[in-house]
PDB file of N, CA, C and O in Angstrom:
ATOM      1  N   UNK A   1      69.292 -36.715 -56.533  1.00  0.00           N
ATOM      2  CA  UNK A   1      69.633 -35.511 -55.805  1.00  0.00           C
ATOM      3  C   UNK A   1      70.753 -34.784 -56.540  1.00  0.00           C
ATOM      4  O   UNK A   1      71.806 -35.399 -56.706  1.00  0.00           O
ATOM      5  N   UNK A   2      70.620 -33.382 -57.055  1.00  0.00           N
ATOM      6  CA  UNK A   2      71.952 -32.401 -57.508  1.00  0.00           C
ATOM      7  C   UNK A   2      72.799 -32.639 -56.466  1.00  0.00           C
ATOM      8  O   UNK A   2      72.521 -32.979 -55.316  1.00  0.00           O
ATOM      9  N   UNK A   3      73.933 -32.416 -57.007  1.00  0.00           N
ATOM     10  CA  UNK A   3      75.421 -32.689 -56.283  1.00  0.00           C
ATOM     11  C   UNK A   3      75.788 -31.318 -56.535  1.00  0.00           C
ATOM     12  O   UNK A   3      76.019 -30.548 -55.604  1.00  0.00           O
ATOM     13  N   UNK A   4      75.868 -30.900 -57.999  1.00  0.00           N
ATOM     14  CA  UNK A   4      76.615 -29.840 -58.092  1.00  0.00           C
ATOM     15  C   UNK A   4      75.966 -28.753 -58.348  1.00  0.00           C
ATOM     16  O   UNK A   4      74.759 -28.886 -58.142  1.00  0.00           O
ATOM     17  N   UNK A   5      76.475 -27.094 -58.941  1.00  0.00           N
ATOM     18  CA  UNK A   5      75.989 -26.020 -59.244  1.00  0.00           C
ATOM     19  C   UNK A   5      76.245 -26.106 -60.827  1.00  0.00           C
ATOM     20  O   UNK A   5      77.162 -26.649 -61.443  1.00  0.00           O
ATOM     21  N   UNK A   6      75.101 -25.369 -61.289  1.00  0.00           N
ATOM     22  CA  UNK A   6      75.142 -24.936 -62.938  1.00  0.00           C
ATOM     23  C   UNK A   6      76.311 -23.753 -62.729  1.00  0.00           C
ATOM     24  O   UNK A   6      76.920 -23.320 -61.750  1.00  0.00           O
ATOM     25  N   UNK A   7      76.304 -23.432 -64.285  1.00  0.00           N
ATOM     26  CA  UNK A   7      77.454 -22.048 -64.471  1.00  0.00           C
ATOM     27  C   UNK A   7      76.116 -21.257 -64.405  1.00  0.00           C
ATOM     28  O   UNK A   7      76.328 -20.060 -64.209  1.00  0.00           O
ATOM     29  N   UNK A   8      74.908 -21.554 -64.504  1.00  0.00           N
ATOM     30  CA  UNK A   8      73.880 -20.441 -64.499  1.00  0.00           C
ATOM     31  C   UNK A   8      73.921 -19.652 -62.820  1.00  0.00           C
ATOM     32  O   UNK A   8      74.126 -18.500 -62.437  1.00  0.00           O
ATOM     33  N   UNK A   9      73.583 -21.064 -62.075  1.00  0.00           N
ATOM     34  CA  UNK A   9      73.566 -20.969 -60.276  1.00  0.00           C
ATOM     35  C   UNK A   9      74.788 -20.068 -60.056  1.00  0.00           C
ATOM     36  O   UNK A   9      74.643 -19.013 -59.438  1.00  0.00           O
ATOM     37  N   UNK A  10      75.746 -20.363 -60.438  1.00  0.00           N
ATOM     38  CA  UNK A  10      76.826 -19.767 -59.808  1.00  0.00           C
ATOM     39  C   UNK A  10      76.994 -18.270 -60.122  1.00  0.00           C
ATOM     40  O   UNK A  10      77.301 -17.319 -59.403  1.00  0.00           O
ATOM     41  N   UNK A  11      76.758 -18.348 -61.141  1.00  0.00           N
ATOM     42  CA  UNK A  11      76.833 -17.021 -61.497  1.00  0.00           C
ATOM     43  C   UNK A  11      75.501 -15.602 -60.467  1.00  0.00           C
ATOM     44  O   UNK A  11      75.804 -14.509 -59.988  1.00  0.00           O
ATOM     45  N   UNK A  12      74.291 -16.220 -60.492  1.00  0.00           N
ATOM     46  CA  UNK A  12      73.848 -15.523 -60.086  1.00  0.00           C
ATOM     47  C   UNK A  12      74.064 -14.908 -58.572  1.00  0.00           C
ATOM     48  O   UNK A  12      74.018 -13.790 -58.058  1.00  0.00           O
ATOM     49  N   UNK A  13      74.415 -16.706 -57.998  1.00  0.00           N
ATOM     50  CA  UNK A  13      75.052 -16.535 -56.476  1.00  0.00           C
ATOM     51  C   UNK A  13      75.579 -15.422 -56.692  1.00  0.00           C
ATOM     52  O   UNK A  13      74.973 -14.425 -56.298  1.00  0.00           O
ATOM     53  N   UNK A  14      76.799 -15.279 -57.346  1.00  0.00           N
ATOM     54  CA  UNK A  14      77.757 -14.177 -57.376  1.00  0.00           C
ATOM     55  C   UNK A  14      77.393 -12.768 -57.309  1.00  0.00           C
ATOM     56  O   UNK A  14      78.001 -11.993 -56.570  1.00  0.00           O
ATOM     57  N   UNK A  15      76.407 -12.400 -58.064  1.00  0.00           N
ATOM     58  CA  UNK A  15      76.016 -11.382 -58.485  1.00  0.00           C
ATOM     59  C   UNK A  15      75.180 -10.768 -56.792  1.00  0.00           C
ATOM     60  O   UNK A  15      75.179  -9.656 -56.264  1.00  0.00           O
ATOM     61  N   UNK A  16      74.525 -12.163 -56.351  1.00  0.00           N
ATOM     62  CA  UNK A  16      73.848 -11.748 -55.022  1.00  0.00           C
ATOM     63  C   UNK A  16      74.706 -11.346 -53.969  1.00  0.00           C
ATOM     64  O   UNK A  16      74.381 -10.685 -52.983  1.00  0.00           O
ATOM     65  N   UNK A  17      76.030 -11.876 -54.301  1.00  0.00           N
ATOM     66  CA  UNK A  17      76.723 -12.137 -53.004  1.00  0.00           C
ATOM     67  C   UNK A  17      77.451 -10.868 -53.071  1.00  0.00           C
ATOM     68  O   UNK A  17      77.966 -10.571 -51.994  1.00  0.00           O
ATOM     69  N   UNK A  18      77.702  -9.778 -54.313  1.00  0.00           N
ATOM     70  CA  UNK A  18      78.321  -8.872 -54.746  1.00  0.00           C
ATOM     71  C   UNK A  18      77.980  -7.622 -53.297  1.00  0.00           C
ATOM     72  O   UNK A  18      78.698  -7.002 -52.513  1.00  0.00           O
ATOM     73  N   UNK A  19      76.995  -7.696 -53.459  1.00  0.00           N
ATOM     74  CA  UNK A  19      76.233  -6.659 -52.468  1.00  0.00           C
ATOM     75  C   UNK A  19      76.861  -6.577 -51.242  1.00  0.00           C
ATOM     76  O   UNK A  19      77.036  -5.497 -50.678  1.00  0.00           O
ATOM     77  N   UNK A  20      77.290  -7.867 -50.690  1.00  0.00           N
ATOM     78  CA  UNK A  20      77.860  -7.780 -49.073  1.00  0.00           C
ATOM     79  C   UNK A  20      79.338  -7.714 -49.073  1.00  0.00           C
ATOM     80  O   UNK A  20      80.035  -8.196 -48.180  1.00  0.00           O
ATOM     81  N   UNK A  21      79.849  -6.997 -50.280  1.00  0.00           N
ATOM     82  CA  UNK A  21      81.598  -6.544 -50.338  1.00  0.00           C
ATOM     83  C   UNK A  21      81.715  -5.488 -49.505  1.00  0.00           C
ATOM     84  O   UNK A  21      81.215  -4.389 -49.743  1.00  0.00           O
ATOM     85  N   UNK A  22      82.399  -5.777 -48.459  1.00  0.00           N
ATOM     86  CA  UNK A  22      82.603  -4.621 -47.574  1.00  0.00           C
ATOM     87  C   UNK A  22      81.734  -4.335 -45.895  1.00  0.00           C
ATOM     88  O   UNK A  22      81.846  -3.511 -44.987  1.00  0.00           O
ATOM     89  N   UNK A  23      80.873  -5.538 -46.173  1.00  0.00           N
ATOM     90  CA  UNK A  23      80.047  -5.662 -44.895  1.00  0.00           C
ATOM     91  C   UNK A  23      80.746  -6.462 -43.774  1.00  0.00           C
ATOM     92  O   UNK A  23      81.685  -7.258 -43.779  1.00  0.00           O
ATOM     93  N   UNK A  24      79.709  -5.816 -42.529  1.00  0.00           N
ATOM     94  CA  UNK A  24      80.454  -6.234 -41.297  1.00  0.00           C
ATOM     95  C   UNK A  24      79.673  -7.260 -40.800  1.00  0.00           C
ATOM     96  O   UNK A  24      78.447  -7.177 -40.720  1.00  0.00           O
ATOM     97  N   UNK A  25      80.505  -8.504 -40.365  1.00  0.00           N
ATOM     98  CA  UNK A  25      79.383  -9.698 -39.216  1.00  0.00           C
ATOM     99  C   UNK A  25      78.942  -9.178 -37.921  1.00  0.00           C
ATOM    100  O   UNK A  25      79.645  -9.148 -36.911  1.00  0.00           O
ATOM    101  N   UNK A  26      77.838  -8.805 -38.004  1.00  0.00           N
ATOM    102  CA  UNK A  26      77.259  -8.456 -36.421  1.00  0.00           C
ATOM    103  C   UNK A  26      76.946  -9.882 -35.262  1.00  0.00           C
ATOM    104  O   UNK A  26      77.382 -10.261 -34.176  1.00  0.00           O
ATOM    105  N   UNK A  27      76.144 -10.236 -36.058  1.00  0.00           N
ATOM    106  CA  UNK A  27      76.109 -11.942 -34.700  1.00  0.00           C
ATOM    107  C   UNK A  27      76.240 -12.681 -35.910  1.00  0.00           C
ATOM    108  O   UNK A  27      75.972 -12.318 -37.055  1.00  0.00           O
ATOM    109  N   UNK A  28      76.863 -14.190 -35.343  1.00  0.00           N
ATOM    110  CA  UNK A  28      76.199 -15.424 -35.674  1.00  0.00           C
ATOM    111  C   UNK A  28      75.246 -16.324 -35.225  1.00  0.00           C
ATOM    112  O   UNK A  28      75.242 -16.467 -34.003  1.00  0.00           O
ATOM    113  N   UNK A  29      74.365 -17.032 -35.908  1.00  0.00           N
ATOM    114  CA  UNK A  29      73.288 -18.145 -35.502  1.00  0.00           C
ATOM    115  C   UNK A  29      74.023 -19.499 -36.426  1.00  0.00           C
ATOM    116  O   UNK A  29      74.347 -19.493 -37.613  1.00  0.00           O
ATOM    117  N   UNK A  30      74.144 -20.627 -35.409  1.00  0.00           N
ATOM    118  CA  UNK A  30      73.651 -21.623 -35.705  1.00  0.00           C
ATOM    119  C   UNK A  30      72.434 -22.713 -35.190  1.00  0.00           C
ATOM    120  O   UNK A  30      72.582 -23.454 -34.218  1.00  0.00           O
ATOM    121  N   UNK A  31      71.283 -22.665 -35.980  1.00  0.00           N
ATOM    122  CA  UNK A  31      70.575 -23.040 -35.953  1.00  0.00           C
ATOM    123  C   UNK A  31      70.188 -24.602 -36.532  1.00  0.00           C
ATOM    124  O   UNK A  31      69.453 -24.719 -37.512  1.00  0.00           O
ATOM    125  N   UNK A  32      70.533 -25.322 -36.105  1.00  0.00           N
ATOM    126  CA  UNK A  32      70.082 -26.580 -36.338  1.00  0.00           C
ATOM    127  C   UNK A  32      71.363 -27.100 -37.523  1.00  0.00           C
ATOM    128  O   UNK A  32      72.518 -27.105 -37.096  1.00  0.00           O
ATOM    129  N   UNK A  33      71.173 -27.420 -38.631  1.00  0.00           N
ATOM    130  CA  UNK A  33      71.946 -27.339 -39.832  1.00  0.00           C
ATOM    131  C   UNK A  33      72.261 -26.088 -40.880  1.00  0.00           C
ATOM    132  O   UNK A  33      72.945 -25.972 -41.897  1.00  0.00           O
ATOM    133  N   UNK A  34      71.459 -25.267 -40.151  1.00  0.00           N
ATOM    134  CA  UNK A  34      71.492 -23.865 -40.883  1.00  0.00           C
ATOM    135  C   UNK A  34      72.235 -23.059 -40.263  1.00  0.00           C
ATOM    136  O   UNK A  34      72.160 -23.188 -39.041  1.00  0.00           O
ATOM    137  N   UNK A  35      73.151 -22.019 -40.743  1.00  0.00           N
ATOM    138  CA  UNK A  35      74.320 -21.055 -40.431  1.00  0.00           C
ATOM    139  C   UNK A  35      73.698 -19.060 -40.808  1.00  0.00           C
ATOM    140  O   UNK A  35      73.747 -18.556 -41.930  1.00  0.00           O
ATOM    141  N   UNK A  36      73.399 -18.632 -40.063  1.00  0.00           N
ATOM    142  CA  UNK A  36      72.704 -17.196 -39.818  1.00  0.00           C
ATOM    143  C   UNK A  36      73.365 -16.238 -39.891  1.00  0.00           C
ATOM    144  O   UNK A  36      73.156 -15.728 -38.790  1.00  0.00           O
ATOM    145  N   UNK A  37      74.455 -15.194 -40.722  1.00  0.00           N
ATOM    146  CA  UNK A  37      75.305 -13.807 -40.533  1.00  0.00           C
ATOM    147  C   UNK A  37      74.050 -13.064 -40.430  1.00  0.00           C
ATOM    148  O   UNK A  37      72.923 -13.377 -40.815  1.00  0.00           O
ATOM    149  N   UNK A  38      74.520 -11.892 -39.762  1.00  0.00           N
ATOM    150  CA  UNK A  38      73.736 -10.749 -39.317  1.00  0.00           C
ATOM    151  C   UNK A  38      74.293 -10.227 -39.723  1.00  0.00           C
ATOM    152  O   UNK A  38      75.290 -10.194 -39.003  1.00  0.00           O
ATOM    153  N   UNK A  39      74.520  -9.338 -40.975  1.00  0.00           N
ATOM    154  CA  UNK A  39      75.475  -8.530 -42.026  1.00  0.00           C
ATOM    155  C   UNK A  39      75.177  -6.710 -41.611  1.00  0.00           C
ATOM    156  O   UNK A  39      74.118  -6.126 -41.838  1.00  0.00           O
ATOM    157  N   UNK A  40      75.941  -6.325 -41.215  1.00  0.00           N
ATOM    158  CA  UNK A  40      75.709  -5.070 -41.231  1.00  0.00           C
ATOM    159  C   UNK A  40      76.354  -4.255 -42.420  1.00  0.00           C
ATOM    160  O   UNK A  40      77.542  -3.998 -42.221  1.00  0.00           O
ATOM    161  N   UNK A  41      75.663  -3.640 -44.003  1.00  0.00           N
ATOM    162  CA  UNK A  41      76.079  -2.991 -45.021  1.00  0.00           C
ATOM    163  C   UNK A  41      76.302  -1.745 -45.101  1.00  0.00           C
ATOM    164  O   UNK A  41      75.324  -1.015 -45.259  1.00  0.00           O
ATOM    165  N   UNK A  42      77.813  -1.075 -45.007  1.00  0.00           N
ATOM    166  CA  UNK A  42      77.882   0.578 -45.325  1.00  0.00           C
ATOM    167  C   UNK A  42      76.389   1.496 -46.394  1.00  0.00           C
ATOM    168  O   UNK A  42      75.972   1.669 -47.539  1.00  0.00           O
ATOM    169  N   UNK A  43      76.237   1.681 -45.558  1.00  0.00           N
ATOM    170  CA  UNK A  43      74.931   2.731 -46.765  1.00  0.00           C
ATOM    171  C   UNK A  43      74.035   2.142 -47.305  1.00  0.00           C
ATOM    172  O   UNK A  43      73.488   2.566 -48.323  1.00  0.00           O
ATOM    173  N   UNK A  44      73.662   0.848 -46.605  1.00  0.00           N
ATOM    174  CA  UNK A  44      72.925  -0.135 -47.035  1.00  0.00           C
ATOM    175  C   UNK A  44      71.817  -0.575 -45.773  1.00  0.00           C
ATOM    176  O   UNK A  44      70.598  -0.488 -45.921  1.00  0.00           O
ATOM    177  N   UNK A  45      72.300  -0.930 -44.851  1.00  0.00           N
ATOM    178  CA  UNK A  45      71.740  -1.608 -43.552  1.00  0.00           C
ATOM    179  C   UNK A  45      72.261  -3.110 -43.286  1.00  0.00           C
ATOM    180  O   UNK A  45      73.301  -3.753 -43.426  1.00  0.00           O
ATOM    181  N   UNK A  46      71.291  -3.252 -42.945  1.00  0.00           N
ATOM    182  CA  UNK A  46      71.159  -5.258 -42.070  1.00  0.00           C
ATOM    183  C   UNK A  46      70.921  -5.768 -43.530  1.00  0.00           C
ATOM    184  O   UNK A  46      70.524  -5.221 -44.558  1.00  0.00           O
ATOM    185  N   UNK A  47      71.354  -7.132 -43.183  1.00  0.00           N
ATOM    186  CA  UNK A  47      70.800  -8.060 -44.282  1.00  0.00           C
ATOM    187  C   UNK A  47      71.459  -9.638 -42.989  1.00  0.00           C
ATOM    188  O   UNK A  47      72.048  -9.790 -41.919  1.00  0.00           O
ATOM    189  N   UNK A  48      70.855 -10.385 -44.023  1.00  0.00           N
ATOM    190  CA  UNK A  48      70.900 -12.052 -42.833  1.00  0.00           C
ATOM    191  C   UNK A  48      71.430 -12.604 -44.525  1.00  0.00           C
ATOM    192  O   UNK A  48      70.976 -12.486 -45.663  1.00  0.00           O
ATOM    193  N   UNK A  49      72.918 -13.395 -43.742  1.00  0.00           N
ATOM    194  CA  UNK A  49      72.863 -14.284 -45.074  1.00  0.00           C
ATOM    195  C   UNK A  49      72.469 -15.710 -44.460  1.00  0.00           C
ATOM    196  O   UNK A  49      72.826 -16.115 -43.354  1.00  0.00           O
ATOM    197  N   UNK A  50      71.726 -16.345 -45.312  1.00  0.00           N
ATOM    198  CA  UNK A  50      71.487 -17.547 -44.329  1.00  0.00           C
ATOM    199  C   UNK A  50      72.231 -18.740 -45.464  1.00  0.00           C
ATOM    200  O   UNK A  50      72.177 -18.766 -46.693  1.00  0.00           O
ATOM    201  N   UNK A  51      72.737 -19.427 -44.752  1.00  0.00           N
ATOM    202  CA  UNK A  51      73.402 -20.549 -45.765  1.00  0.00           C
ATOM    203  C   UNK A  51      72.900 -22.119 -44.617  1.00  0.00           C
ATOM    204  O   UNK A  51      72.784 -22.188 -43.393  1.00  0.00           O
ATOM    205  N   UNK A  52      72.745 -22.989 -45.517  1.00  0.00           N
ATOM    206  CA  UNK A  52      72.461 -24.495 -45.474  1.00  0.00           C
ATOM    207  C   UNK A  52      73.044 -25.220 -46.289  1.00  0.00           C
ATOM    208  O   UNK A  52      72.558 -25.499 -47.384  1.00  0.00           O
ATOM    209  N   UNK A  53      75.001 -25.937 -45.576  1.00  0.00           N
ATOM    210  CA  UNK A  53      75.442 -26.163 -46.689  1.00  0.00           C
ATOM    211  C   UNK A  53      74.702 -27.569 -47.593  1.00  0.00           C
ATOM    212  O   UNK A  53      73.999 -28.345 -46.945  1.00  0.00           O
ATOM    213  N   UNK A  54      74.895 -27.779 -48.907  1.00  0.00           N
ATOM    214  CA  UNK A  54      75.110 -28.772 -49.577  1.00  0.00           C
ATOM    215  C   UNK A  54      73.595 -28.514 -49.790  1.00  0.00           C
ATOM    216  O   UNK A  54      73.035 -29.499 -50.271  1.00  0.00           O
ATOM    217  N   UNK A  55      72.706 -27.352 -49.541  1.00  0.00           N
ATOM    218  CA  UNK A  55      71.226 -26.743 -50.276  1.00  0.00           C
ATOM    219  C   UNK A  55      70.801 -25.611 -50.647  1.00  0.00           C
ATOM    220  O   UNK A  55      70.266 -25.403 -51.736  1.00  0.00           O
ATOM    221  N   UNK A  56      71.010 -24.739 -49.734  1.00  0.00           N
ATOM    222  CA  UNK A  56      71.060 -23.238 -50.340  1.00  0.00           C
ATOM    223  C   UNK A  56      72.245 -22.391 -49.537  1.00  0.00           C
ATOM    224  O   UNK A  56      73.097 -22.686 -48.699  1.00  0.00           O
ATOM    225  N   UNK A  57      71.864 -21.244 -50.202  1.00  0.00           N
ATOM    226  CA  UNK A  57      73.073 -19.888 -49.750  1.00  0.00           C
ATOM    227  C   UNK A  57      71.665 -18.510 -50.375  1.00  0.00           C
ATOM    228  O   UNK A  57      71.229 -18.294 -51.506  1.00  0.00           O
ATOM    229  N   UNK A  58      71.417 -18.010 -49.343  1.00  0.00           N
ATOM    230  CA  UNK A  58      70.441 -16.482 -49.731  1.00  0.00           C
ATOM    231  C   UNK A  58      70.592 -15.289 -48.810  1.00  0.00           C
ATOM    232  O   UNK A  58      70.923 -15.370 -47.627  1.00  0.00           O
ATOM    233  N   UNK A  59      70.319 -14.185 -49.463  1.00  0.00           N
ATOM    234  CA  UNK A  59      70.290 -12.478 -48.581  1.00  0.00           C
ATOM    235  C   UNK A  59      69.278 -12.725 -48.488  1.00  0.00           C
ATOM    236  O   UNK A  59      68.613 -13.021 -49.482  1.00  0.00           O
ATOM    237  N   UNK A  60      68.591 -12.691 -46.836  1.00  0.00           N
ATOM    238  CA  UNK A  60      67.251 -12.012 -46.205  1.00  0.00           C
ATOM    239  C   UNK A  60      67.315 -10.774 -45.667  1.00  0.00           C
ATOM    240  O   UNK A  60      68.288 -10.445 -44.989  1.00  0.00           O
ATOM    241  N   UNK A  61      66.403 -10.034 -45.878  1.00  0.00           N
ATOM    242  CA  UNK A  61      65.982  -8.837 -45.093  1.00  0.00           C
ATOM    243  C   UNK A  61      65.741  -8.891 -43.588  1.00  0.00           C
ATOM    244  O   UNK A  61      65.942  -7.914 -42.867  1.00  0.00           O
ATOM    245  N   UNK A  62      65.233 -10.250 -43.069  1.00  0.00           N
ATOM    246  CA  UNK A  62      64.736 -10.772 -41.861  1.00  0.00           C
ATOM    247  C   UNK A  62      65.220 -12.493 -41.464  1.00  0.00           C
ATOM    248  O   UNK A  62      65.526 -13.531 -42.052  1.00  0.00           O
ATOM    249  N   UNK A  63      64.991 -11.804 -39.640  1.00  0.00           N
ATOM    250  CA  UNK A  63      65.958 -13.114 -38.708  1.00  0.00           C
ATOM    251  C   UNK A  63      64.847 -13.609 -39.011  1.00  0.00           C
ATOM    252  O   UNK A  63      64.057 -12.736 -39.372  1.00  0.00           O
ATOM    253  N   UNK A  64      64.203 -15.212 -39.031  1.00  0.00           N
ATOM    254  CA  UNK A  64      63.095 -15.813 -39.026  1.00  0.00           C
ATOM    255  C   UNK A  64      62.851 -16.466 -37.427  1.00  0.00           C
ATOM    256  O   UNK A  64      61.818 -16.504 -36.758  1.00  0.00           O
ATOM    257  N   UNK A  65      64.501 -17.049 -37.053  1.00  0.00           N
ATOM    258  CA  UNK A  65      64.244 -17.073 -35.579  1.00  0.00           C
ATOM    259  C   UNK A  65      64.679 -16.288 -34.538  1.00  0.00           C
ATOM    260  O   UNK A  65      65.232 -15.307 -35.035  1.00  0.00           O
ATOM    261  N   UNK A  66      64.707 -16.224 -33.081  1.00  0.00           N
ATOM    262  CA  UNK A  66      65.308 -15.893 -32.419  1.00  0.00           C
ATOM    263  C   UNK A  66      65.854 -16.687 -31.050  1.00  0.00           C
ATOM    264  O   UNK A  66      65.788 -16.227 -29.910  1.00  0.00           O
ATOM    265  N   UNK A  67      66.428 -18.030 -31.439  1.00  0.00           N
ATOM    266  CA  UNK A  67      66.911 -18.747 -30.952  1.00  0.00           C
ATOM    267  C   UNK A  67      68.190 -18.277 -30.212  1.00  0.00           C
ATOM    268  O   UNK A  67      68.961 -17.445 -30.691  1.00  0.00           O
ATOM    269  N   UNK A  68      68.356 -18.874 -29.008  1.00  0.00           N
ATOM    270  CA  UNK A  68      69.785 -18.328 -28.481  1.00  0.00           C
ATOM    271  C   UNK A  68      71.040 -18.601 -28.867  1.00  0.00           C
ATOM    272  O   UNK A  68      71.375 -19.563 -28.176  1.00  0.00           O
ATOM    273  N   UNK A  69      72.070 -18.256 -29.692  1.00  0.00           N
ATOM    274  CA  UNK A  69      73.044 -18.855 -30.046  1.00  0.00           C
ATOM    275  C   UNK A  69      73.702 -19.699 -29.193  1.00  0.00           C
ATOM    276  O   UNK A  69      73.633 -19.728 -27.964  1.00  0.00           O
ATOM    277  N   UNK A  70      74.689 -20.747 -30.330  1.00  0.00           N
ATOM    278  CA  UNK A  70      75.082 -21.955 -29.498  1.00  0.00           C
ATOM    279  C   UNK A  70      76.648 -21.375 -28.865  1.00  0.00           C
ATOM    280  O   UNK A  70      76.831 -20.171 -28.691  1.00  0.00           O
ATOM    281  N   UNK A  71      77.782 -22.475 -28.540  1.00  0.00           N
ATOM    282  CA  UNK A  71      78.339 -21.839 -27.567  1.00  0.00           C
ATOM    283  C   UNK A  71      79.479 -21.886 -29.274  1.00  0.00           C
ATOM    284  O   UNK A  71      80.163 -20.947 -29.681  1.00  0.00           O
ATOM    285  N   UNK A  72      79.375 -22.865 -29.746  1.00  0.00           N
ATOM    286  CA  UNK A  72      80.261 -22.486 -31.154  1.00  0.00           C
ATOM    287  C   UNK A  72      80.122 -21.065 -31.746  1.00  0.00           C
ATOM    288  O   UNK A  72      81.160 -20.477 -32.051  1.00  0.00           O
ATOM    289  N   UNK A  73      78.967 -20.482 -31.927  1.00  0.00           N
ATOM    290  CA  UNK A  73      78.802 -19.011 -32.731  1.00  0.00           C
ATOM    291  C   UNK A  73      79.283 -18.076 -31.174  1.00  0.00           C
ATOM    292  O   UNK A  73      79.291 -16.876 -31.446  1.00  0.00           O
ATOM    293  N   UNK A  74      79.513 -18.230 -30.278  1.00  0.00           N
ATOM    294  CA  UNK A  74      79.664 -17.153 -28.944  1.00  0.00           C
ATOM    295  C   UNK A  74      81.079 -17.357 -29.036  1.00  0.00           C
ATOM    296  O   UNK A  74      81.755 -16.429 -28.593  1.00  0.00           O
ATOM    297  N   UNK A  75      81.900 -18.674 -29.660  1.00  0.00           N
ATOM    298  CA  UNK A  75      83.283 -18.516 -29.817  1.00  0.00           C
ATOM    299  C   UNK A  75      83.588 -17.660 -31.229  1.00  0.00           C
ATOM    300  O   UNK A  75      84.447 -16.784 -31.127  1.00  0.00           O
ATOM    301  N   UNK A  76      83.144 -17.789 -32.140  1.00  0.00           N
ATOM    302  CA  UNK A  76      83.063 -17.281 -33.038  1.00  0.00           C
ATOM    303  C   UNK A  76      83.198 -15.673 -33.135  1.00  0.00           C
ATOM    304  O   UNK A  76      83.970 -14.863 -33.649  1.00  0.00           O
ATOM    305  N   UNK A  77      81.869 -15.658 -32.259  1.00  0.00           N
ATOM    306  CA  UNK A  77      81.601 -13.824 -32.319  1.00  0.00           C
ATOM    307  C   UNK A  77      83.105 -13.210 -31.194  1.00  0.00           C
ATOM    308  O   UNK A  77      83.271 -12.008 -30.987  1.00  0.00           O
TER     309      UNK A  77
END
């Protein structure tokens, strides 16, 4: 099993993650082991970052669920 990130991975992360400088958290989801921002972008729109730590981190265009948030993300928000 990878443990760590390449300088390749990281870098690109970066480049993805560039996009949401300046964006606002609209809701949170936690979903199971997975963590859901609802990103709202100046001059951009919605975007979902969805992260699963210690496997991925990605920008979606789309919620996949619509589960009710837990009472941790309602403290949160």
């Amino acid at each position: 099993m990878k443990t760590s990130l390449s300088s390749i991975e990281l870098s690109i992360i970066t480049k993805e993650l560039q996009s949401i400088i300046g964006a606002k958290i609209d809701k949170i989801y936690d979903i199971d082991e997975e963590m859901l921002f609802m990103l709202h972008i100046p001059n951009t729109g919605k975007k979902v970052l969805r992260i699963v730590p210690g496997k991925f981190i990605f920008l979606s265009d789309e919620k996949e669920s619509s589960e009710k948030p837990s009472s941790f993300c309602m403290a949160l928000r």
